[in-house]
LOKE-57172 format. One record per atom (N, C-alpha, C): residue number from 1; x negated, y negated, z negated; atom name. Coordinates in Angstrom, 3 decimals, padded with zeros to 6 digits, m for minus. Atoms other than C-alpha are relative to their C-alpha. Example, Ala and Ser with C-alpha at 12.3 -4.5 7.8 and 13.67 -1.06 7.14 Angstrom:
BEGIN
<kelo n="1" px="m000.890" py="001.190" pz="000.000" atom="N"/>
<kelo n="1" px="m012.300" py="004.500" pz="m007.800" atom="CA"/>
<kelo n="1" px="m000.900" py="m001.200" pz="000.000" atom="C"/>
<kelo n="2" px="000.820" py="001.190" pz="000.060" atom="N"/>
<kelo n="2" px="m013.670" py="001.060" pz="m007.140" atom="CA"/>
<kelo n="2" px="000.770" py="m001.090" pz="m000.730" atom="C"/>
This chain:
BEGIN
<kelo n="1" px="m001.008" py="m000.001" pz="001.022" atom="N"/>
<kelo n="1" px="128.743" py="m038.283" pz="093.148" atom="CA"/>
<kelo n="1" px="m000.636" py="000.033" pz="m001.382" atom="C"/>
<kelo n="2" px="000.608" py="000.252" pz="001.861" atom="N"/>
<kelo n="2" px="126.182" py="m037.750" pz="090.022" atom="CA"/>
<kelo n="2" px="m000.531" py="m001.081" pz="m000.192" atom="C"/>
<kelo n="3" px="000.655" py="001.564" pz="m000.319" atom="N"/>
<kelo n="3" px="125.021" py="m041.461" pz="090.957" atom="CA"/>
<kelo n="3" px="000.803" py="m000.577" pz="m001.163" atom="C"/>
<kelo n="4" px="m000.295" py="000.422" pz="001.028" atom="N"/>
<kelo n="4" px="128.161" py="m042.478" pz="088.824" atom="CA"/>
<kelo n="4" px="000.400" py="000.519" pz="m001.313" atom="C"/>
<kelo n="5" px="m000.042" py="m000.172" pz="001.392" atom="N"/>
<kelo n="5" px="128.011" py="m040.706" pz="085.565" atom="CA"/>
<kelo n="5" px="m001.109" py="m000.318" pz="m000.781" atom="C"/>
<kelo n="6" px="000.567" py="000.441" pz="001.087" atom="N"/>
<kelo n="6" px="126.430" py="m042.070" pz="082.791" atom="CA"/>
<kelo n="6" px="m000.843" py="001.129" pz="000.069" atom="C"/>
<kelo n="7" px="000.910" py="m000.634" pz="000.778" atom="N"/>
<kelo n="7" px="123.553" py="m040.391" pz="081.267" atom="CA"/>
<kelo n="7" px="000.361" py="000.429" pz="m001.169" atom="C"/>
<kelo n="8" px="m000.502" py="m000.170" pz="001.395" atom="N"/>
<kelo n="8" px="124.822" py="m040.748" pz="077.562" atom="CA"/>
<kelo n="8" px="001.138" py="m000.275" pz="000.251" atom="C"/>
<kelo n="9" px="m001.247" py="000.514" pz="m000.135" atom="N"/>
<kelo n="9" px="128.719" py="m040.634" pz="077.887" atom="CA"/>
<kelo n="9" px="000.467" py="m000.594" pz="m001.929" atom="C"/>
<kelo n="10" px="m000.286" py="000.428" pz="001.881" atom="N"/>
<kelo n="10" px="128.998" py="m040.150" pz="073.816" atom="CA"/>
<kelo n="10" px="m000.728" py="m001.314" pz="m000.580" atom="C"/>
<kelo n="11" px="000.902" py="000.915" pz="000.540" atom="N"/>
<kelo n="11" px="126.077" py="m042.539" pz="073.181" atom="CA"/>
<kelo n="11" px="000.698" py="m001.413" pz="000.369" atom="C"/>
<kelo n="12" px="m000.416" py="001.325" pz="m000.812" atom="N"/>
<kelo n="12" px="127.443" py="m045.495" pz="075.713" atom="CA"/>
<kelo n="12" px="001.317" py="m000.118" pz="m001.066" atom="C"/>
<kelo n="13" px="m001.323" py="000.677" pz="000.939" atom="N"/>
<kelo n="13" px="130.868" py="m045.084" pz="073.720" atom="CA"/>
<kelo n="13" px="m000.316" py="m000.069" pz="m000.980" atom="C"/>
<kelo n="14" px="000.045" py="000.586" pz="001.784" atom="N"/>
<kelo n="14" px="129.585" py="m045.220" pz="069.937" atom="CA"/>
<kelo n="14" px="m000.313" py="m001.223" pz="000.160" atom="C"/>
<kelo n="15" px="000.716" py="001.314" pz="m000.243" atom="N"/>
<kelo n="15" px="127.456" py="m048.219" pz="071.189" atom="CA"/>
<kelo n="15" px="000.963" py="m000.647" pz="000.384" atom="C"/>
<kelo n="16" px="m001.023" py="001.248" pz="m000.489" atom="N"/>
<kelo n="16" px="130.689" py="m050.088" pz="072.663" atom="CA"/>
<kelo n="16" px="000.843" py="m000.129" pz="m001.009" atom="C"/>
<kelo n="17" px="m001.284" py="000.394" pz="000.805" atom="N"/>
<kelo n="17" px="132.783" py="m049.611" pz="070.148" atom="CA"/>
<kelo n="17" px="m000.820" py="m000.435" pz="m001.821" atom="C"/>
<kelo n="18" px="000.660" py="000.869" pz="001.364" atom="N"/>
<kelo n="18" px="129.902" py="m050.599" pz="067.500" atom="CA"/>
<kelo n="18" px="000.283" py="000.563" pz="m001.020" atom="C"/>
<kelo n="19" px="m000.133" py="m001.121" pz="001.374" atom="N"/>
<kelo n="19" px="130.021" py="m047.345" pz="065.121" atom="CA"/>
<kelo n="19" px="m000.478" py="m000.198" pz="m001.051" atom="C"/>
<kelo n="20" px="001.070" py="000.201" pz="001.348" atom="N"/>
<kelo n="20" px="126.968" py="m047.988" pz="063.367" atom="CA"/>
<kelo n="20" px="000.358" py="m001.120" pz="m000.677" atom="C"/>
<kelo n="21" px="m000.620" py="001.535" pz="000.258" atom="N"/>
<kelo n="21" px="127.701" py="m051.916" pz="062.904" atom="CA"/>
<kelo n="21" px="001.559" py="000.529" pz="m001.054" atom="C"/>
<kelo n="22" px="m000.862" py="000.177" pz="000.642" atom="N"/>
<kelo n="22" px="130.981" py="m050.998" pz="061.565" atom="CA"/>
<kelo n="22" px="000.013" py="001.147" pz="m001.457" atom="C"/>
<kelo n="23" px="m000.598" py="m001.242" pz="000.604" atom="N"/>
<kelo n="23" px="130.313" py="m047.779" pz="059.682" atom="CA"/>
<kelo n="23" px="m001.079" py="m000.981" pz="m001.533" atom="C"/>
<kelo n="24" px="001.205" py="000.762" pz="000.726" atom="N"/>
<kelo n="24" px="127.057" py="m050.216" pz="057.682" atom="CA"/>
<kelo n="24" px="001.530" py="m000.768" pz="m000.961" atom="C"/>
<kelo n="25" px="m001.542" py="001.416" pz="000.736" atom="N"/>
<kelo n="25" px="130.134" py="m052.862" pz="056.774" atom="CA"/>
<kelo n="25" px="000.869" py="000.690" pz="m000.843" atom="C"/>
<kelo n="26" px="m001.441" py="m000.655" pz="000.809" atom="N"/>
<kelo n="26" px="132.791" py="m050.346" pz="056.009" atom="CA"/>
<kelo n="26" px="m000.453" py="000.847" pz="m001.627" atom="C"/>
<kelo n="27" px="000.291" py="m000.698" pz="001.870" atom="N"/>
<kelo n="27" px="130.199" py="m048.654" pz="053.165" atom="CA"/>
<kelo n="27" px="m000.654" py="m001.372" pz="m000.461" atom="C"/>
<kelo n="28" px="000.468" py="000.858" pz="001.342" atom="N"/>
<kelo n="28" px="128.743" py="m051.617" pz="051.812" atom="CA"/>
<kelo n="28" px="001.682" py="m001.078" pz="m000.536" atom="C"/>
<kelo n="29" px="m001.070" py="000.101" pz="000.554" atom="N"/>
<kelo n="29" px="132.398" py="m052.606" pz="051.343" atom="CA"/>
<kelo n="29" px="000.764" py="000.486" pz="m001.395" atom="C"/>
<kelo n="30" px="m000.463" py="m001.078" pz="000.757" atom="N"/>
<kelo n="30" px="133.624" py="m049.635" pz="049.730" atom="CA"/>
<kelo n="30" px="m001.142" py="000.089" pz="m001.368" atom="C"/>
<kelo n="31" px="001.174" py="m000.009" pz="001.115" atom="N"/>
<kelo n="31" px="129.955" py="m049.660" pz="047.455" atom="CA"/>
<kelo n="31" px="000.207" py="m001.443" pz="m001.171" atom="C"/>
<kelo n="32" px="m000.253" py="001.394" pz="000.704" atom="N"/>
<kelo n="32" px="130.866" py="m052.920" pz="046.201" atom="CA"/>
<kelo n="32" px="001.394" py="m000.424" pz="m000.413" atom="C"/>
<kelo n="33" px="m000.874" py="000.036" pz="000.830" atom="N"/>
<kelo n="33" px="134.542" py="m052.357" pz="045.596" atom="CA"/>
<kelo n="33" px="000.267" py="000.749" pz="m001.142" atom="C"/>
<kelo n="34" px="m000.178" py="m001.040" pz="001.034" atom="N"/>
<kelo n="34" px="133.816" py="m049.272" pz="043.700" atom="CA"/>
<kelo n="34" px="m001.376" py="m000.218" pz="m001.594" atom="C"/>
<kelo n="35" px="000.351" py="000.088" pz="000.789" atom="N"/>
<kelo n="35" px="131.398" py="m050.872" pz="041.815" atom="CA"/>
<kelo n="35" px="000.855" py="m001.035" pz="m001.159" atom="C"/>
<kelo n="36" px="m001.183" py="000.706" pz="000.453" atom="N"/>
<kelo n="36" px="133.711" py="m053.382" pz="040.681" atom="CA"/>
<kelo n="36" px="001.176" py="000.400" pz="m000.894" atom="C"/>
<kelo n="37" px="m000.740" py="m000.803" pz="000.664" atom="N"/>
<kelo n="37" px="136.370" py="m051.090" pz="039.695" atom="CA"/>
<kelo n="37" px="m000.634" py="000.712" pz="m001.396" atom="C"/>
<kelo n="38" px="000.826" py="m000.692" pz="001.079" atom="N"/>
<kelo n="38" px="133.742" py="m049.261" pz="037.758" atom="CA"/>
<kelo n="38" px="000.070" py="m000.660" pz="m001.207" atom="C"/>
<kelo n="39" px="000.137" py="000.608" pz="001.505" atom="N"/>
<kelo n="39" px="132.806" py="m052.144" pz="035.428" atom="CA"/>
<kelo n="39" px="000.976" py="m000.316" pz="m000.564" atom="C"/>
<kelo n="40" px="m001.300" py="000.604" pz="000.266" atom="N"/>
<kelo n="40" px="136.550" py="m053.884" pz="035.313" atom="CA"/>
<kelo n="40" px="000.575" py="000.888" pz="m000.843" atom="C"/>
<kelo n="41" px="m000.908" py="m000.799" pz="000.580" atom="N"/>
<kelo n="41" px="137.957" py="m050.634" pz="034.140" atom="CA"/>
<kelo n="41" px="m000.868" py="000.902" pz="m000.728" atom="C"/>
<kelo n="42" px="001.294" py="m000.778" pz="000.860" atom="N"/>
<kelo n="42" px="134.845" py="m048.049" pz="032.678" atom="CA"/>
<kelo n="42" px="m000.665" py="m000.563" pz="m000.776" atom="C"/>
<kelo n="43" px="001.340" py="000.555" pz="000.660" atom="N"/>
<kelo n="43" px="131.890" py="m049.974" pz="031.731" atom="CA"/>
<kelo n="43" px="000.305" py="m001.485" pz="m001.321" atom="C"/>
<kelo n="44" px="m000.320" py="000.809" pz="000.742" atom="N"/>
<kelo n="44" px="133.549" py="m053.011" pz="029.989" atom="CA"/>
<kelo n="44" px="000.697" py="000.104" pz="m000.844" atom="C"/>
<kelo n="45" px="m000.916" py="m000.279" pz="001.189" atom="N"/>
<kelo n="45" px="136.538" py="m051.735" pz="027.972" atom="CA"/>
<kelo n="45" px="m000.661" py="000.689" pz="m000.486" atom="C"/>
<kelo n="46" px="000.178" py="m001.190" pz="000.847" atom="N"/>
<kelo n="46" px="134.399" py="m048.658" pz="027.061" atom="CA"/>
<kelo n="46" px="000.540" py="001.336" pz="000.187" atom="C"/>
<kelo n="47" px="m000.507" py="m001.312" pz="000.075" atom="N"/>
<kelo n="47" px="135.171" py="m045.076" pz="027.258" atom="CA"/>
<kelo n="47" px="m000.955" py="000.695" pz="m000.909" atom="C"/>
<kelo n="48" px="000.806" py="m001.070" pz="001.243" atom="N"/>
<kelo n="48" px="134.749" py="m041.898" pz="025.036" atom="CA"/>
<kelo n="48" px="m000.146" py="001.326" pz="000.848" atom="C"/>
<kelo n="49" px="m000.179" py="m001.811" pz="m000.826" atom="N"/>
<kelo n="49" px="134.559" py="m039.370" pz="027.965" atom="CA"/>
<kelo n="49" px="m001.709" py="m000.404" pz="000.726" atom="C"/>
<kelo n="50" px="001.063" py="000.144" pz="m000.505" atom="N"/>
<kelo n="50" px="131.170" py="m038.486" pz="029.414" atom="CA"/>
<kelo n="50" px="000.264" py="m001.068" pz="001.651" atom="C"/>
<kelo n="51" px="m000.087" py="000.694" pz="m001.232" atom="N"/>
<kelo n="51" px="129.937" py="m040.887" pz="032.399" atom="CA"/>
<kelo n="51" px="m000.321" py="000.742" pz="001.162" atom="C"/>
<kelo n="52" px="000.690" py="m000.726" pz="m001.085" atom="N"/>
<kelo n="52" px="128.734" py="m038.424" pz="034.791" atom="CA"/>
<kelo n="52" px="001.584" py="000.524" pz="000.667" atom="C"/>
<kelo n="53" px="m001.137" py="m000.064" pz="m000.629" atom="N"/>
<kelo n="53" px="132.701" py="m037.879" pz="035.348" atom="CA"/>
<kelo n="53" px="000.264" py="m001.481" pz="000.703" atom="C"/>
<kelo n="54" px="m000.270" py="000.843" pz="m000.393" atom="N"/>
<kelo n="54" px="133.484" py="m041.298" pz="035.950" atom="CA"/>
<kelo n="54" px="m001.014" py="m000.133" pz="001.406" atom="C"/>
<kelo n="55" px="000.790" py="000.112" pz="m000.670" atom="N"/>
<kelo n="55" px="130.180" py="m041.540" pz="038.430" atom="CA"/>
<kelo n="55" px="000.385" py="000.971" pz="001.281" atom="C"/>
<kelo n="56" px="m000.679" py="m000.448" pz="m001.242" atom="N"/>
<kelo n="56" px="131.496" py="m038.573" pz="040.469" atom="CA"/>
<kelo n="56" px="001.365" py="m000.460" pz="000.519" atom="C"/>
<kelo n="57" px="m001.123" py="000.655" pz="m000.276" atom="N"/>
<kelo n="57" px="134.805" py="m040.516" pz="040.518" atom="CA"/>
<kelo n="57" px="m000.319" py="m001.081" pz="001.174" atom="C"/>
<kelo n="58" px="000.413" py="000.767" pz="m000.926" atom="N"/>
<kelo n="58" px="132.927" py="m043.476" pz="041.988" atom="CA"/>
<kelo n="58" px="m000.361" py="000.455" pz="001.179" atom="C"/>
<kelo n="59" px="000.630" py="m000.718" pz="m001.541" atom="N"/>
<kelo n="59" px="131.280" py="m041.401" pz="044.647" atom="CA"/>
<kelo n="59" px="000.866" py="000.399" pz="000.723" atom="C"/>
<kelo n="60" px="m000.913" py="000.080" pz="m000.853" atom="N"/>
<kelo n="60" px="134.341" py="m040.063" pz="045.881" atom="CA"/>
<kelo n="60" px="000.852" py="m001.319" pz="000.527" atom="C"/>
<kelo n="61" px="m001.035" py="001.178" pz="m000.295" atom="N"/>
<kelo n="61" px="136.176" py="m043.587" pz="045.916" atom="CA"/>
<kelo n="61" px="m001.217" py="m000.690" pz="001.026" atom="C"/>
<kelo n="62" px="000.574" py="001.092" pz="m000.689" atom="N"/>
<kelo n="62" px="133.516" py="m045.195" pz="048.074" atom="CA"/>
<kelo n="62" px="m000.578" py="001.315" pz="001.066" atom="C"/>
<kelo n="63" px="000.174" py="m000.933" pz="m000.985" atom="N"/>
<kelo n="63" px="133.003" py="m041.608" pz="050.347" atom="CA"/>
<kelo n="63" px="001.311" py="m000.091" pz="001.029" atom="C"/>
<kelo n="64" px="m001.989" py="m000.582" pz="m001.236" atom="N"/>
<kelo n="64" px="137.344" py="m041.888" pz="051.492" atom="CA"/>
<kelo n="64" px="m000.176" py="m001.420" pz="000.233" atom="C"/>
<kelo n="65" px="m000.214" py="001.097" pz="m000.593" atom="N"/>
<kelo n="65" px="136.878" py="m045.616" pz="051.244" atom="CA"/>
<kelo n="65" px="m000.672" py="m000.435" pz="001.170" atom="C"/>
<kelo n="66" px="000.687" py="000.280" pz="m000.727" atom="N"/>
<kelo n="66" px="134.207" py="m046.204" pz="053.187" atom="CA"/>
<kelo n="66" px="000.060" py="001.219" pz="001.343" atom="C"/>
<kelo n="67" px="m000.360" py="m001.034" pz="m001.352" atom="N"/>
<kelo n="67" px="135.260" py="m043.457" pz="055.953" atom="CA"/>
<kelo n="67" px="001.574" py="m000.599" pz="000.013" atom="C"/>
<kelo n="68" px="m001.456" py="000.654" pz="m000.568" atom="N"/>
<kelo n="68" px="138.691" py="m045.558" pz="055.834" atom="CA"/>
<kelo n="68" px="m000.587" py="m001.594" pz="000.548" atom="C"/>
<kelo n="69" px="m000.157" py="001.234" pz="m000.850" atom="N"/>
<kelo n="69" px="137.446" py="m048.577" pz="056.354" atom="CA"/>
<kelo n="69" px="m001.310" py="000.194" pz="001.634" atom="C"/>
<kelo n="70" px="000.492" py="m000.216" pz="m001.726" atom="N"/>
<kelo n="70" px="134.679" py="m047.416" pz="059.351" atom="CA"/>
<kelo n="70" px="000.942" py="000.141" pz="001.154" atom="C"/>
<kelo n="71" px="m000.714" py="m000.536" pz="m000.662" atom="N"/>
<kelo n="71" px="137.610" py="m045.936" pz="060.681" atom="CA"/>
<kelo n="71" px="001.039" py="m001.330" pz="000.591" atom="C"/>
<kelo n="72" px="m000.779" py="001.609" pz="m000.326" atom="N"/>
<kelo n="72" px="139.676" py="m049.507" pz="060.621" atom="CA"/>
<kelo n="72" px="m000.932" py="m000.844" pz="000.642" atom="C"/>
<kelo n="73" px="000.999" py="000.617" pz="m000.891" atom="N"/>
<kelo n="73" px="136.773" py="m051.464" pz="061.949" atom="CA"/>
<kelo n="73" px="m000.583" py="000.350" pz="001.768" atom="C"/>
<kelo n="74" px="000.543" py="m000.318" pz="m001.119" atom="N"/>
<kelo n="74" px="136.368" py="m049.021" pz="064.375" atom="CA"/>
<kelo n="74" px="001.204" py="m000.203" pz="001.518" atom="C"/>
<kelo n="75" px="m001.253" py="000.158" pz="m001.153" atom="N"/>
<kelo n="75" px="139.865" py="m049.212" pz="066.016" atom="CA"/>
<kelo n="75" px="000.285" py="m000.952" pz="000.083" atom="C"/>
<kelo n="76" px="m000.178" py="001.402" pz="m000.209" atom="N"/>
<kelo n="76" px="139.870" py="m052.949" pz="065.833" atom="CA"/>
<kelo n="76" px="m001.048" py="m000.043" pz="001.082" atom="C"/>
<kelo n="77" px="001.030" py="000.602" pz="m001.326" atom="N"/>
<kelo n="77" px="136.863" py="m053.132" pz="068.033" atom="CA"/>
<kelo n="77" px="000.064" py="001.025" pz="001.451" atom="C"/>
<kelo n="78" px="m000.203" py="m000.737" pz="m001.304" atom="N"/>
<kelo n="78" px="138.454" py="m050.506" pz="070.606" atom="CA"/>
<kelo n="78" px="001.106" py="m000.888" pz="000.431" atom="C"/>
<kelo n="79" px="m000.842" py="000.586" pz="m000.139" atom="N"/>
<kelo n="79" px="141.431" py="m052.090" pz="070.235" atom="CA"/>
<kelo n="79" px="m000.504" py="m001.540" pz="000.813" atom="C"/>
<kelo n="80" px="000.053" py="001.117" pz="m000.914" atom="N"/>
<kelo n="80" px="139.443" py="m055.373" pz="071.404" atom="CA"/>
<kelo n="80" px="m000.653" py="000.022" pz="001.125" atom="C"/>
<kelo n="81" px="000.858" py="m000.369" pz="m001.488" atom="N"/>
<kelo n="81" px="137.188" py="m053.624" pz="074.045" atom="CA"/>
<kelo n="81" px="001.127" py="000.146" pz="000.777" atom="C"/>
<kelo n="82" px="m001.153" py="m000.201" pz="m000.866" atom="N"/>
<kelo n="82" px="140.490" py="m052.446" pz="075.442" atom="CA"/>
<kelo n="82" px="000.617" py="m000.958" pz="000.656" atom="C"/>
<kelo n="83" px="000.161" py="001.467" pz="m000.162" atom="N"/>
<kelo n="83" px="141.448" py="m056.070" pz="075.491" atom="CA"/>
<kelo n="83" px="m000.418" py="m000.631" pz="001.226" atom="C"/>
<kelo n="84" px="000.432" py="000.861" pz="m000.863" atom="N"/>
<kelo n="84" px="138.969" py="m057.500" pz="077.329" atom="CA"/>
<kelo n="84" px="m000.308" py="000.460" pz="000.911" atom="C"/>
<kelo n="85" px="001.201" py="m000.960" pz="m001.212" atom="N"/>
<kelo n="85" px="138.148" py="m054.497" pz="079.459" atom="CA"/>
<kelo n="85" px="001.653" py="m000.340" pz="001.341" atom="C"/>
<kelo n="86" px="m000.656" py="m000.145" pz="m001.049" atom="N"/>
<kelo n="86" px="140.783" py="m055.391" pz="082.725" atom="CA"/>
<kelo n="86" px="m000.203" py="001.071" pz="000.588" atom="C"/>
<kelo n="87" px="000.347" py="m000.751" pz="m000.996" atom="N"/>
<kelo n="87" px="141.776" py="m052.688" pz="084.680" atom="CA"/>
<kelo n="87" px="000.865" py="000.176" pz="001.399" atom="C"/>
<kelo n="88" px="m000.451" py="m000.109" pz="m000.807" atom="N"/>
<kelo n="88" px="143.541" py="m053.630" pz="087.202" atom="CA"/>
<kelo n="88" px="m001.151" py="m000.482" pz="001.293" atom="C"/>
């Protein structure tokens, strides 16, 4: 009976559902929308308030974004393991 359990049960599932792969995507997403925002709205019009506020602003917007979008990437690719996994 210990013939069929896995070795890594946690490991085998991050690896199927492609954590790392998605969690890489979901922050260089979020790093690159929040830099964006940054210049569009901070860096180009100008501000008169120190930047070291705005900078911890960025860091949080690309810490919730990028843990929202891992989190969407990640249930799309369960959602398609589920898919293709037959169990009848």
């Amino acid at each position: 009976m210990s013939g069929n359990v896995p070795e890594r049960p946690r490991a085998n599932f991050v690896a199927a559902l492609n954590v790392r792969r998605n969690a890489v995507r979901g922050f260089a997403f979020s790093l690159l929308f929040t830099a964006a925002v940054l210049v569009l709205f901070v860096f180009l019009p100008g501000t008169r308030r120190p930047t070291p506020y705005y900078l911890a602003l960025g860091f949080v917007l690309v810490a919730s974004l990028g843990s929202l979008a891992t989190t969407v990437l990640t249930l799309v690719s369960a959602y398609r393991l589920a898919k293709d996994t037959d169990l009848d």
